[in-house]
Structure formats: structure tokens, C-alpha cells
mmCIF file of the N, C-alpha and C atoms, coordinates in Angstrom:
data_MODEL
# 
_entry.id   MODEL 
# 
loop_
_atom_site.group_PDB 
_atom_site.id 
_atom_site.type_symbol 
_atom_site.label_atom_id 
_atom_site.label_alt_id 
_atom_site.label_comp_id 
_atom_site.label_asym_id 
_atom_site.label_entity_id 
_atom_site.label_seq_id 
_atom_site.pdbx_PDB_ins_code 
_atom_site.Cartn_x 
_atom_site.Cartn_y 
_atom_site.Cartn_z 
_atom_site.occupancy 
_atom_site.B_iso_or_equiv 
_atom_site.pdbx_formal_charge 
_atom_site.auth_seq_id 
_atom_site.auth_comp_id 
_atom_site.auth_asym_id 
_atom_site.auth_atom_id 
_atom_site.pdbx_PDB_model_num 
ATOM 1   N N  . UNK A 1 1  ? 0.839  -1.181  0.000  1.00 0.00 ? 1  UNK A N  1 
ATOM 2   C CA . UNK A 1 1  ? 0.000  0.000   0.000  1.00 0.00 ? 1  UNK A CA 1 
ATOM 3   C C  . UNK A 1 1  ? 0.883  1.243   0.000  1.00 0.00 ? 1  UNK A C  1 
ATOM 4   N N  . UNK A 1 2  ? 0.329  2.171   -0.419 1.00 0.00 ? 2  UNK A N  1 
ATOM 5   C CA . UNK A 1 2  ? 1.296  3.534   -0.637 1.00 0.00 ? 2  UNK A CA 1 
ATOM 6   C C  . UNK A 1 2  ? 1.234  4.421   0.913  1.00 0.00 ? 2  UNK A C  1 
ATOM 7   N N  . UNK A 1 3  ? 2.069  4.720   1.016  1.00 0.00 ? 3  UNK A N  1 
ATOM 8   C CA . UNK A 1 3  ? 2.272  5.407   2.862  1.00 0.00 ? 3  UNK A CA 1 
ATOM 9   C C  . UNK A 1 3  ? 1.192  6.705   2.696  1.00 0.00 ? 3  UNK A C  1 
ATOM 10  N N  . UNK A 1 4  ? 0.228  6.982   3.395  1.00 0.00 ? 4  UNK A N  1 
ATOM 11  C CA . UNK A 1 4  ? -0.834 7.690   3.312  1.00 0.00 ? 4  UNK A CA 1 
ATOM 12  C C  . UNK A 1 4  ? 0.040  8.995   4.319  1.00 0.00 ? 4  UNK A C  1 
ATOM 13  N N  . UNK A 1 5  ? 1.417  9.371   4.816  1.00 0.00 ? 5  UNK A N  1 
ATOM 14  C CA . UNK A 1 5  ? 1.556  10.163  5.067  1.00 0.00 ? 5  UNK A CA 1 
ATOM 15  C C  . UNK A 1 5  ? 2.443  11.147  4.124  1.00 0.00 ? 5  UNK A C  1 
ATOM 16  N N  . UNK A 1 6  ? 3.517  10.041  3.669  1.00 0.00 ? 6  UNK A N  1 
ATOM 17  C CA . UNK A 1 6  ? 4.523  11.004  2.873  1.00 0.00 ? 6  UNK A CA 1 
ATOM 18  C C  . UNK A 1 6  ? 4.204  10.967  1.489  1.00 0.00 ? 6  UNK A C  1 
ATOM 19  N N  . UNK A 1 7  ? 3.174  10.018  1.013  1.00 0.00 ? 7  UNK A N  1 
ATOM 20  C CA . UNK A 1 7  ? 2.919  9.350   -0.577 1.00 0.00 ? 7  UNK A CA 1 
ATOM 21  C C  . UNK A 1 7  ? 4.250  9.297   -1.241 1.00 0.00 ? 7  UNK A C  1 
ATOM 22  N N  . UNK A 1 8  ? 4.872  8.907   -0.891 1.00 0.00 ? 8  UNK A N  1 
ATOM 23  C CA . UNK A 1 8  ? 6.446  9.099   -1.369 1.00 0.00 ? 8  UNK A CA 1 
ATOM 24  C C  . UNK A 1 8  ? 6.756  7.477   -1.850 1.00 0.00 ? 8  UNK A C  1 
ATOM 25  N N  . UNK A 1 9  ? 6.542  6.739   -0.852 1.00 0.00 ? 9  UNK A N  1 
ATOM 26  C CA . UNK A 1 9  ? 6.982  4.758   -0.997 1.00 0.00 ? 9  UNK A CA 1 
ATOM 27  C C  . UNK A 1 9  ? 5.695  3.684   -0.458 1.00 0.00 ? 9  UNK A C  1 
ATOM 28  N N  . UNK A 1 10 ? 5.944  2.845   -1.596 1.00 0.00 ? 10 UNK A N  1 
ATOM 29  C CA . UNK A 1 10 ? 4.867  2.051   -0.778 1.00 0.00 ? 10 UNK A CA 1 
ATOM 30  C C  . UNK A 1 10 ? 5.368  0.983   0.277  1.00 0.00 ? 10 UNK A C  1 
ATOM 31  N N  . UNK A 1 11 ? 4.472  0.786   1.077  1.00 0.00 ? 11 UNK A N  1 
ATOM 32  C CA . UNK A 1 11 ? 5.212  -0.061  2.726  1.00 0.00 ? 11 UNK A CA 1 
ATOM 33  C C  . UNK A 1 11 ? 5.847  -1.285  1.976  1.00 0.00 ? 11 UNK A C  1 
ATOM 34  N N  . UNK A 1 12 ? 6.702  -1.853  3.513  1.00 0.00 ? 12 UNK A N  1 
ATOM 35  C CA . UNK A 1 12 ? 7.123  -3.146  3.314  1.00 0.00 ? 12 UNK A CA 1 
ATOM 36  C C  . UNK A 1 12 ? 6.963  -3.994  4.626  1.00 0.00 ? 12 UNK A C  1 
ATOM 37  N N  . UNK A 1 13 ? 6.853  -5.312  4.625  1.00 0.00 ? 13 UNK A N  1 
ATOM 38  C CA . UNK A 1 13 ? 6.782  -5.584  5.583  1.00 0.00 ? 13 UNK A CA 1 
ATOM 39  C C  . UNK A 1 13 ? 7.960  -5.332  6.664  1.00 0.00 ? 13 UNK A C  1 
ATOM 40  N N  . UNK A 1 14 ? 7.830  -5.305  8.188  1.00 0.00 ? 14 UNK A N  1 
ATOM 41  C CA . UNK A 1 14 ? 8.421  -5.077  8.676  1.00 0.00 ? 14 UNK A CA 1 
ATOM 42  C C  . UNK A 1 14 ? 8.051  -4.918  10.313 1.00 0.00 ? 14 UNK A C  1 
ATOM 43  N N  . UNK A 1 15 ? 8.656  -4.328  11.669 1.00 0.00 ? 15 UNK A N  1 
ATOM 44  C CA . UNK A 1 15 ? 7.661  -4.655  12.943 1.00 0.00 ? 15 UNK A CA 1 
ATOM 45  C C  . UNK A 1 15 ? 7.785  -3.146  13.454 1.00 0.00 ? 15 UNK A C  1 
ATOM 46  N N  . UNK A 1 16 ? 7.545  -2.605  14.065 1.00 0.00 ? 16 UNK A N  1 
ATOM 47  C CA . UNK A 1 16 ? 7.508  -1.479  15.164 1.00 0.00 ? 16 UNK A CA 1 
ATOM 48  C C  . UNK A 1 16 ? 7.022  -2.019  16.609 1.00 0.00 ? 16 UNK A C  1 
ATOM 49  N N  . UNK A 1 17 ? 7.044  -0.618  17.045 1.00 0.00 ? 17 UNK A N  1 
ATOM 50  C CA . UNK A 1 17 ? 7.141  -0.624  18.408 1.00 0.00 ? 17 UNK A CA 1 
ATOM 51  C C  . UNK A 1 17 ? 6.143  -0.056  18.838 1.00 0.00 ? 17 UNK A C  1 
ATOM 52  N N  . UNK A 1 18 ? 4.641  -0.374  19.778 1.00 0.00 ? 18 UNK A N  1 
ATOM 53  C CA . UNK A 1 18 ? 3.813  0.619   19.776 1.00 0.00 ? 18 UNK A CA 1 
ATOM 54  C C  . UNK A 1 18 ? 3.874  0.975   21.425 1.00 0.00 ? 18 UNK A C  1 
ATOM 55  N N  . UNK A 1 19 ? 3.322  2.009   21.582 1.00 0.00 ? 19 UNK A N  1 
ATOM 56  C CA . UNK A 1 19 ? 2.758  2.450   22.747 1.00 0.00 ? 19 UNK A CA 1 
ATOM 57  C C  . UNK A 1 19 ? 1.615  2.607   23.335 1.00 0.00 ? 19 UNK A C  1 
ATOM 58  N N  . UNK A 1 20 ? 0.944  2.194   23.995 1.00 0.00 ? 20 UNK A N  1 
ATOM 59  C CA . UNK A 1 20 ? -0.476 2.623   24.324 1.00 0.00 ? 20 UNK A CA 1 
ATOM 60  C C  . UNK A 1 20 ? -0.406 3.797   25.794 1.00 0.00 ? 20 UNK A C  1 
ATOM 61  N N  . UNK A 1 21 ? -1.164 4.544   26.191 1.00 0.00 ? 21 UNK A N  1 
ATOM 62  C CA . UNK A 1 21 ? -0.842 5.213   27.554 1.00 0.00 ? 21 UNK A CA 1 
ATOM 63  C C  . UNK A 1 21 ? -2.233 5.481   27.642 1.00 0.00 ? 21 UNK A C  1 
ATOM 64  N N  . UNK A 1 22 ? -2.860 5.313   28.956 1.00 0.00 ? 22 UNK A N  1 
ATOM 65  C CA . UNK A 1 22 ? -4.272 5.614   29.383 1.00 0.00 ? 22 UNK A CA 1 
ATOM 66  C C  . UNK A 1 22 ? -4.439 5.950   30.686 1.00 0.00 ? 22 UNK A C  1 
ATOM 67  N N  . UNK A 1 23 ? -4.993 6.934   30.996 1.00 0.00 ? 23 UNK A N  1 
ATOM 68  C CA . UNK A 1 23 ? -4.977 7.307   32.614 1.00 0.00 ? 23 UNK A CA 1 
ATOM 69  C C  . UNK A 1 23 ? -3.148 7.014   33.423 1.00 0.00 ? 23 UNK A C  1 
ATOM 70  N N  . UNK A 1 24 ? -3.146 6.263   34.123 1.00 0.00 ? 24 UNK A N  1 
ATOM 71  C CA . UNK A 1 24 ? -1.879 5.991   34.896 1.00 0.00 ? 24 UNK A CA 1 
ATOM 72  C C  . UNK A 1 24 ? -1.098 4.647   34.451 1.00 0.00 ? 24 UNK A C  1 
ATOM 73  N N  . UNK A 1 25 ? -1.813 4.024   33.070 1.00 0.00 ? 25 UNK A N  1 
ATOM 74  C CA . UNK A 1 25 ? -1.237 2.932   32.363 1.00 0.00 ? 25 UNK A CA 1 
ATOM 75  C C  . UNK A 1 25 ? -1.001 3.704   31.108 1.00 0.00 ? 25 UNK A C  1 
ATOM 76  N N  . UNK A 1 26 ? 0.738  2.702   30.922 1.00 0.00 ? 26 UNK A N  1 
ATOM 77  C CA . UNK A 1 26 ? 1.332  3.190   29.823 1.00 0.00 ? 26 UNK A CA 1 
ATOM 78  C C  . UNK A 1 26 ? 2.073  1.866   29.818 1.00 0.00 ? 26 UNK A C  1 
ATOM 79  N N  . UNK A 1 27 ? 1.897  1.331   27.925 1.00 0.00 ? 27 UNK A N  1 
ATOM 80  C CA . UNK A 1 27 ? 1.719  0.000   27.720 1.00 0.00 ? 27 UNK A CA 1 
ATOM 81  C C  . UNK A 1 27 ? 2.744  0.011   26.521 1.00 0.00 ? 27 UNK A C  1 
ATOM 82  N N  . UNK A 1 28 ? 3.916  -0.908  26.741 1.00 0.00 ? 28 UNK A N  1 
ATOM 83  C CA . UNK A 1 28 ? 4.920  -1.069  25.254 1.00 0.00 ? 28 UNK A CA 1 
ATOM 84  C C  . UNK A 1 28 ? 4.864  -2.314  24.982 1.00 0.00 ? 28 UNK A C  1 
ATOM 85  N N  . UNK A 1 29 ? 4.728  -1.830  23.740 1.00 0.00 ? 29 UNK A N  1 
ATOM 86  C CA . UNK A 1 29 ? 4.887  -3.923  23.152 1.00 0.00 ? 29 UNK A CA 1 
ATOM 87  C C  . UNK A 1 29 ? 6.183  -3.219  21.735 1.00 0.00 ? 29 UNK A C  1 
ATOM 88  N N  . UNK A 1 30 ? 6.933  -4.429  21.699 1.00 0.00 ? 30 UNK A N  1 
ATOM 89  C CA . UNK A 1 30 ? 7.754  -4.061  20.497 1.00 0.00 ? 30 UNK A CA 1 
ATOM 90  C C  . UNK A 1 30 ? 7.757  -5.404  19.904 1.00 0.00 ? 30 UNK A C  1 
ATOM 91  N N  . UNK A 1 31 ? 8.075  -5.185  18.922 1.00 0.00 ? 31 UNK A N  1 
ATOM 92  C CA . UNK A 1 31 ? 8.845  -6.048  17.715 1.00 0.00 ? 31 UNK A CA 1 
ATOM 93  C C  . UNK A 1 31 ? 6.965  -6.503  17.007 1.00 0.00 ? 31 UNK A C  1 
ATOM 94  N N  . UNK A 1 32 ? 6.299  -5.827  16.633 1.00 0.00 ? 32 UNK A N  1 
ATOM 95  C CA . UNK A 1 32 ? 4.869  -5.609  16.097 1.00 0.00 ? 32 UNK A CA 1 
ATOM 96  C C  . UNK A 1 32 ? 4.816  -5.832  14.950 1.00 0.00 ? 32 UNK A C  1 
ATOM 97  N N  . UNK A 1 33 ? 4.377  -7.058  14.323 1.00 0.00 ? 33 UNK A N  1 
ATOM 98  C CA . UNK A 1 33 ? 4.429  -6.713  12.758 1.00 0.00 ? 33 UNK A CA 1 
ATOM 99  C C  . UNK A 1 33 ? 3.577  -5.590  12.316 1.00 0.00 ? 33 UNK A C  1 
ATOM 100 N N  . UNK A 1 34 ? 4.596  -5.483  10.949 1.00 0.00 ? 34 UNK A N  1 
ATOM 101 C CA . UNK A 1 34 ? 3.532  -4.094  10.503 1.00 0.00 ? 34 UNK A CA 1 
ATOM 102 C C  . UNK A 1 34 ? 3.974  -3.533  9.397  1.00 0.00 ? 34 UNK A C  1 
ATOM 103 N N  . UNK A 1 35 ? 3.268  -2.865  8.538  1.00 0.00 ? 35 UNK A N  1 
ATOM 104 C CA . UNK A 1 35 ? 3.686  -2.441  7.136  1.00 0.00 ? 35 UNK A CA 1 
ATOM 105 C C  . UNK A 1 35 ? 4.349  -1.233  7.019  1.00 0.00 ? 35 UNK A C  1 
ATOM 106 N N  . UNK A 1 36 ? 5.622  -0.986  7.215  1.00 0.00 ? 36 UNK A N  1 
ATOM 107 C CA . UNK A 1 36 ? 6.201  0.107   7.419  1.00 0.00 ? 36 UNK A CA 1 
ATOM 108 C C  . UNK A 1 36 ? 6.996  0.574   5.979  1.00 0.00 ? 36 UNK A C  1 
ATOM 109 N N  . UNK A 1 37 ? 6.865  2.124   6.292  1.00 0.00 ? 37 UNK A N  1 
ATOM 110 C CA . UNK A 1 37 ? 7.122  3.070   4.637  1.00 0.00 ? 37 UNK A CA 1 
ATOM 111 C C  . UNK A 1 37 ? 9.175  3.189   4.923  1.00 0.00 ? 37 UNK A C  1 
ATOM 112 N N  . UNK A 1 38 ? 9.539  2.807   3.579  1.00 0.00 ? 38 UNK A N  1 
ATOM 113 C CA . UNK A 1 38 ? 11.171 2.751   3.958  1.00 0.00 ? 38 UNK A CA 1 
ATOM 114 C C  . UNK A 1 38 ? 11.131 4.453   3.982  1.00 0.00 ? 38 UNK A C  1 
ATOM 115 N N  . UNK A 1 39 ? 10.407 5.054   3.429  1.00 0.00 ? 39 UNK A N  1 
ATOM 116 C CA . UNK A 1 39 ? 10.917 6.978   3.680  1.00 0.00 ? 39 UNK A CA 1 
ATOM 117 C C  . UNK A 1 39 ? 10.366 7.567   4.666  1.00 0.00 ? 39 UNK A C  1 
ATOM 118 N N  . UNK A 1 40 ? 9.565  7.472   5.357  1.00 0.00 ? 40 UNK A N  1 
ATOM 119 C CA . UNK A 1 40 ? 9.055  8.270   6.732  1.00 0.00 ? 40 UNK A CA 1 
ATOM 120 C C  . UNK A 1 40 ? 9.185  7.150   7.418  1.00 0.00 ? 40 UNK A C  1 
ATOM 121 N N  . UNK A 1 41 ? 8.502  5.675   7.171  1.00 0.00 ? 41 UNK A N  1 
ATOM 122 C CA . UNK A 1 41 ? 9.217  5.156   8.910  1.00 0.00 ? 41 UNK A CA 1 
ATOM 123 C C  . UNK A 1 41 ? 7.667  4.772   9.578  1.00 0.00 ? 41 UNK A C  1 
ATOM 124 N N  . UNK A 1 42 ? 6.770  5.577   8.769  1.00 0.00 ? 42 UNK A N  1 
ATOM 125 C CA . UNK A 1 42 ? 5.219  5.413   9.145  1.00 0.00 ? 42 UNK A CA 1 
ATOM 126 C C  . UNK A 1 42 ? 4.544  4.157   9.507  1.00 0.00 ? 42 UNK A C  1 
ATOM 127 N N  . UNK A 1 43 ? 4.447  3.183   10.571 1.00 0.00 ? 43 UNK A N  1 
ATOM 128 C CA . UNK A 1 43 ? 4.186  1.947   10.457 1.00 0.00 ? 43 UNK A CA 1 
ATOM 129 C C  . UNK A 1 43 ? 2.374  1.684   10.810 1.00 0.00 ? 43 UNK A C  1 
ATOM 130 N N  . UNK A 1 44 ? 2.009  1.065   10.025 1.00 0.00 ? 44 UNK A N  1 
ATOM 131 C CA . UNK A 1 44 ? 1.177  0.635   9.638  1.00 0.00 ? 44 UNK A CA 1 
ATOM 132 C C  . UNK A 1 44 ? 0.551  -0.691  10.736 1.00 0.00 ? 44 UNK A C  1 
ATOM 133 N N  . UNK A 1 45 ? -0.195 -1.103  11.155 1.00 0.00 ? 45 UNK A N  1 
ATOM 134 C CA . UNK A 1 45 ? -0.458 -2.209  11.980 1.00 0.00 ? 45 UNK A CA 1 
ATOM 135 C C  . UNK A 1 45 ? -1.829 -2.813  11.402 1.00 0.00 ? 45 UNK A C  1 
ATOM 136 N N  . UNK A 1 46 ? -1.736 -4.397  11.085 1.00 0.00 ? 46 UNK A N  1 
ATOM 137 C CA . UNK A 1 46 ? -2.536 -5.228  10.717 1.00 0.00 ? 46 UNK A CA 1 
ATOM 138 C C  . UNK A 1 46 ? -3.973 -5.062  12.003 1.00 0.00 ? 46 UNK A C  1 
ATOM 139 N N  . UNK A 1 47 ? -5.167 -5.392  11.533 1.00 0.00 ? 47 UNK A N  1 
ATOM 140 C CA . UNK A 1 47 ? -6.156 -5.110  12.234 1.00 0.00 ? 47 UNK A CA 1 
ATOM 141 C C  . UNK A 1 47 ? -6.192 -6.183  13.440 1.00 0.00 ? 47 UNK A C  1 
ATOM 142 N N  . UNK A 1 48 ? -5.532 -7.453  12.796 1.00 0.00 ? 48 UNK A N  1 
ATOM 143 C CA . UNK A 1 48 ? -5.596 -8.510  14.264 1.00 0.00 ? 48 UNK A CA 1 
ATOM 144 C C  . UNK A 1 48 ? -4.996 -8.072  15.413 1.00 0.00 ? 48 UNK A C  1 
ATOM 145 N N  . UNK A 1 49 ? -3.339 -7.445  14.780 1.00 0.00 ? 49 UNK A N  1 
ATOM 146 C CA . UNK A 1 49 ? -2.458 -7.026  15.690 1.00 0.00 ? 49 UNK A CA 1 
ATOM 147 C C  . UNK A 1 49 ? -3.442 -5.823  17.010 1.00 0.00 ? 49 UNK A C  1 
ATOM 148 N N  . UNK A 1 50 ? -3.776 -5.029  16.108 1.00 0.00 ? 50 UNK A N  1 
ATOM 149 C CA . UNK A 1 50 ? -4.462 -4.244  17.380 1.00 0.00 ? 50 UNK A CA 1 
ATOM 150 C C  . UNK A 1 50 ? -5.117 -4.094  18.013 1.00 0.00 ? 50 UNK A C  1 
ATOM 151 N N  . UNK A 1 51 ? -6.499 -5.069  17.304 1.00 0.00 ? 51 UNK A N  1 
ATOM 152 C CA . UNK A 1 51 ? -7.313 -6.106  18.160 1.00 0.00 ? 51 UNK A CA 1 
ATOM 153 C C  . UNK A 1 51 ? -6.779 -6.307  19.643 1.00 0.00 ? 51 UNK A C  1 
ATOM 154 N N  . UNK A 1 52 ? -5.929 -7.117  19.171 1.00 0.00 ? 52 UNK A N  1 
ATOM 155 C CA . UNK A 1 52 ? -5.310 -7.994  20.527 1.00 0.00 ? 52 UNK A CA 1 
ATOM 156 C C  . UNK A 1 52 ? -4.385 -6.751  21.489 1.00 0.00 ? 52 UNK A C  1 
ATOM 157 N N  . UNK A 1 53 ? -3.467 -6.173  20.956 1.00 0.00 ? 53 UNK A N  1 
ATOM 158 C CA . UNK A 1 53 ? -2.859 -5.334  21.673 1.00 0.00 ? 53 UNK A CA 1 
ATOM 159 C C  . UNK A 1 53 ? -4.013 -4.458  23.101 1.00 0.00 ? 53 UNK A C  1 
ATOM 160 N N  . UNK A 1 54 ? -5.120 -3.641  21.916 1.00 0.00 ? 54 UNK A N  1 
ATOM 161 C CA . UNK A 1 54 ? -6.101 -3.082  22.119 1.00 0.00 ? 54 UNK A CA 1 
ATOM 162 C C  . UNK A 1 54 ? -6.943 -3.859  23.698 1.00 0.00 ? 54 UNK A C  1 
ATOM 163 N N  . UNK A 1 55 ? -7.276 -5.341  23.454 1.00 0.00 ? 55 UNK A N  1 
ATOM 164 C CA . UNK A 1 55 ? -7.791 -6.316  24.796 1.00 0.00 ? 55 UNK A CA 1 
ATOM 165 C C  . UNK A 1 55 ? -6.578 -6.473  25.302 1.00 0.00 ? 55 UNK A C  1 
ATOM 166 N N  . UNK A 1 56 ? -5.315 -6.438  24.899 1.00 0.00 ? 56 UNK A N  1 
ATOM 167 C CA . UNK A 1 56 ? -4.313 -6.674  25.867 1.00 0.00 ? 56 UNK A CA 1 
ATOM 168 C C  . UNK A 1 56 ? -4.462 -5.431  27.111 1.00 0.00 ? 56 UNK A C  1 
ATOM 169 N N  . UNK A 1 57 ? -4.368 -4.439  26.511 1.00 0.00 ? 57 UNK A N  1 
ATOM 170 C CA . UNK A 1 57 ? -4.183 -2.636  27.579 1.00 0.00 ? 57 UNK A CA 1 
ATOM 171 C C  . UNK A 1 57 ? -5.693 -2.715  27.920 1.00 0.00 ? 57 UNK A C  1 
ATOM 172 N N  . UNK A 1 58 ? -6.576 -3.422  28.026 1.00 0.00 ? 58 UNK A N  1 
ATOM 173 C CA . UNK A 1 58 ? -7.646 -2.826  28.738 1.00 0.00 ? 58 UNK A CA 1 
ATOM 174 C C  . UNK A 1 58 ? -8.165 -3.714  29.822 1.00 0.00 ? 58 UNK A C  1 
ATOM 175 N N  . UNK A 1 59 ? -7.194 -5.489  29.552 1.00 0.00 ? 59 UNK A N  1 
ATOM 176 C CA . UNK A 1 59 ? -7.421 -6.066  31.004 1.00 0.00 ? 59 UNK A CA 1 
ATOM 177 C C  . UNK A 1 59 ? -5.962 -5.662  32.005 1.00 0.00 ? 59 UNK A C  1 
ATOM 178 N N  . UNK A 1 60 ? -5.229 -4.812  31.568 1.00 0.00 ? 60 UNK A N  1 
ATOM 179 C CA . UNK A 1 60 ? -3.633 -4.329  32.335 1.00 0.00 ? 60 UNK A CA 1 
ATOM 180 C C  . UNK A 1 60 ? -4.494 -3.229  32.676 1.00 0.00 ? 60 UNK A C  1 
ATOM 181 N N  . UNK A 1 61 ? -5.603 -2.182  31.969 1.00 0.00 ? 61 UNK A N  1 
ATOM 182 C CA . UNK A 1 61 ? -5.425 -1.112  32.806 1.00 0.00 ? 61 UNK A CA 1 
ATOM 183 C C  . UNK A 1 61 ? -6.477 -1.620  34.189 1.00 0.00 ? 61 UNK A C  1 
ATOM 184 N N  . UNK A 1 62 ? -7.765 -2.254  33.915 1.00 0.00 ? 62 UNK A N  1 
ATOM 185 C CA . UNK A 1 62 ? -8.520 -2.969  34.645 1.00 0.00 ? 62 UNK A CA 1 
ATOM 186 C C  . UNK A 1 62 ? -8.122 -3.717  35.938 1.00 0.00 ? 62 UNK A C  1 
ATOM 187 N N  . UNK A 1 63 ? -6.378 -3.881  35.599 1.00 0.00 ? 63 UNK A N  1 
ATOM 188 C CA . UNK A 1 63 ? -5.877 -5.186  36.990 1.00 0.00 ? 63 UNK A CA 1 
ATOM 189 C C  . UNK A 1 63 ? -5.356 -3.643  37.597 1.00 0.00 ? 63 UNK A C  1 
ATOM 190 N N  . UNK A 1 64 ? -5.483 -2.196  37.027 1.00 0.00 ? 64 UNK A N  1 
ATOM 191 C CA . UNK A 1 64 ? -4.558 -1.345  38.170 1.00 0.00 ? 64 UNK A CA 1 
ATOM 192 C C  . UNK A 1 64 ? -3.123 -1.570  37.627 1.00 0.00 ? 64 UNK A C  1 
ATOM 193 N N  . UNK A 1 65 ? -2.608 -1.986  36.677 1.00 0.00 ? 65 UNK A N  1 
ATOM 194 C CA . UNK A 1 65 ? -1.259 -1.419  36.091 1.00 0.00 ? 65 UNK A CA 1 
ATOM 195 C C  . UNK A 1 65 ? -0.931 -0.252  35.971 1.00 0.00 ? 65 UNK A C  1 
ATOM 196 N N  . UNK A 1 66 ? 0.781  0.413   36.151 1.00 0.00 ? 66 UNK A N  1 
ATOM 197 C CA . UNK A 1 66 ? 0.967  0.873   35.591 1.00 0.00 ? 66 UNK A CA 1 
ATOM 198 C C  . UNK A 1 66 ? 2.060  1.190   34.198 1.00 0.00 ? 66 UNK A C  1 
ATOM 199 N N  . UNK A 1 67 ? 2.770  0.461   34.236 1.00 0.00 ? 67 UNK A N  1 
ATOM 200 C CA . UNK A 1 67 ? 3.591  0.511   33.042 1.00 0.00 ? 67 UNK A CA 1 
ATOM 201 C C  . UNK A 1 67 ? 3.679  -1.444  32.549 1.00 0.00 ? 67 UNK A C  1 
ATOM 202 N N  . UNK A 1 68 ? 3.957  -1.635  31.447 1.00 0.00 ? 68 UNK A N  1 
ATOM 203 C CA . UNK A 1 68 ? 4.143  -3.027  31.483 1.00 0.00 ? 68 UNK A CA 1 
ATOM 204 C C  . UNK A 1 68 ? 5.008  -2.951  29.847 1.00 0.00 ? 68 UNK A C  1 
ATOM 205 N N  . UNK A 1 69 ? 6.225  -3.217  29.915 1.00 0.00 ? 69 UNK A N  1 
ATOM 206 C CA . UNK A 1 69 ? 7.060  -3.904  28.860 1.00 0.00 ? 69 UNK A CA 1 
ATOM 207 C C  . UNK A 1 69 ? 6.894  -5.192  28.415 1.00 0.00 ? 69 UNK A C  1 
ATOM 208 N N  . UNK A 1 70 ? 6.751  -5.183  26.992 1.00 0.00 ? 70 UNK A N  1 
ATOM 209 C CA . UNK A 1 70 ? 6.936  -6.648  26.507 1.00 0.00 ? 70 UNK A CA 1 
ATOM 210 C C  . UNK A 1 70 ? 7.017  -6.403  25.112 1.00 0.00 ? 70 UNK A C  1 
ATOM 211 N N  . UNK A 1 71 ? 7.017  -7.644  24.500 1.00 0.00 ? 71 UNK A N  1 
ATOM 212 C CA . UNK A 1 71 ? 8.141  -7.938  22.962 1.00 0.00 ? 71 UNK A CA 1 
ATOM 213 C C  . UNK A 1 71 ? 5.728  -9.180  22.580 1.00 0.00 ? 71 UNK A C  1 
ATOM 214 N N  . UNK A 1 72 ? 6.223  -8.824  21.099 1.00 0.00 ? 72 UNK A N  1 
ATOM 215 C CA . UNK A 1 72 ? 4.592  -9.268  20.418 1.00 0.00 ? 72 UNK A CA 1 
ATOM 216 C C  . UNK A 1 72 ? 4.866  -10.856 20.481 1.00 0.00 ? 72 UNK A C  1 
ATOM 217 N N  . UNK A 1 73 ? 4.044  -11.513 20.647 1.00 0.00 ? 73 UNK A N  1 
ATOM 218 C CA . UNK A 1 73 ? 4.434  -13.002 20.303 1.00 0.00 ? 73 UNK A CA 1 
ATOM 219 C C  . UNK A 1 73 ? 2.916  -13.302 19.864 1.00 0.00 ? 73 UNK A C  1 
ATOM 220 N N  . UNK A 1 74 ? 3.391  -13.450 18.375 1.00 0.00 ? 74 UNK A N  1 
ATOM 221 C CA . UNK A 1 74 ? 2.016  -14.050 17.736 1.00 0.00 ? 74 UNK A CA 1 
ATOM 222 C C  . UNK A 1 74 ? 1.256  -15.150 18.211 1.00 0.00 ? 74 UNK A C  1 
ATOM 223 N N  . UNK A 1 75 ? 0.117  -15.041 17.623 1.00 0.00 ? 75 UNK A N  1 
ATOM 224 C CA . UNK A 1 75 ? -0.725 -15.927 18.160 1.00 0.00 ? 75 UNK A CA 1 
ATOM 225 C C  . UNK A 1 75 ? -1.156 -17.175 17.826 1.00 0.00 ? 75 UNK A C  1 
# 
């Protein structure tokens, strides 16, 4: 797909790093697959991926977390 920020390159596969932060939870997951643009860097995330990320940060903010590191491990 063509990078909808820089229209410059179209993505490639590749992972990032996301962040989530909500109230007093702030949530990293890295190594994310995802369709990232080689000229801005813009990464893109598959709809499953954030699905899950998405129910991941909302039973962490629910248990009273506040920060939680971790690396994606597919499903």
C-alpha cells in the first residue's frame, strides 16, 4: 500500500514498536508486525495485531497497572 503520510513509498513488511498510555497505564509492546514506509518510517499495523494489543491494555489497565514492557508473540 502507498504510505498515506509522505505518498512518497509504498510499505514493506516489517515490525515497530507501539505504545499505548491511558490514565496511569502506559503500555509497550515491540517487535509488532507491521507495514512500514522505507521513507518516513510510518508503520502501519494489521487489524488482528491491534485487536489484541487493544484487549491486551484494557485487562492491564482494569488489573490497576501501571507501566508493562513486553516484545509481540504471535498468536
Amino acid at each position: 500500500m502507498m504510505c498515506v503520510i509522505c505518498r512518497q513509498s509504498e510499505t514493506e513488511p516489517g515490525t515497530t514498536t507501539v505504545t499505548l498510555t491511558r490514565n496511569k497505564l502506559t503500555f509497550v509492546v515491540r517487535d509488532v508486525p507491521a507495514r512500514v514506509c522505507p521513507n518516513c518510517g510510518e508503520a502501519y499495523i494489521e487489524e488482528e495485531a491491534a485487536t489484541r494489543l487493544l484487549a491486551t491494555a484494557e485487562q492491564l489497565a482494569q488489573s490497576g497497572a501501571q507501566v508493562d514492557v513486553r516484545e509481540y508473540l504471535a498468536a
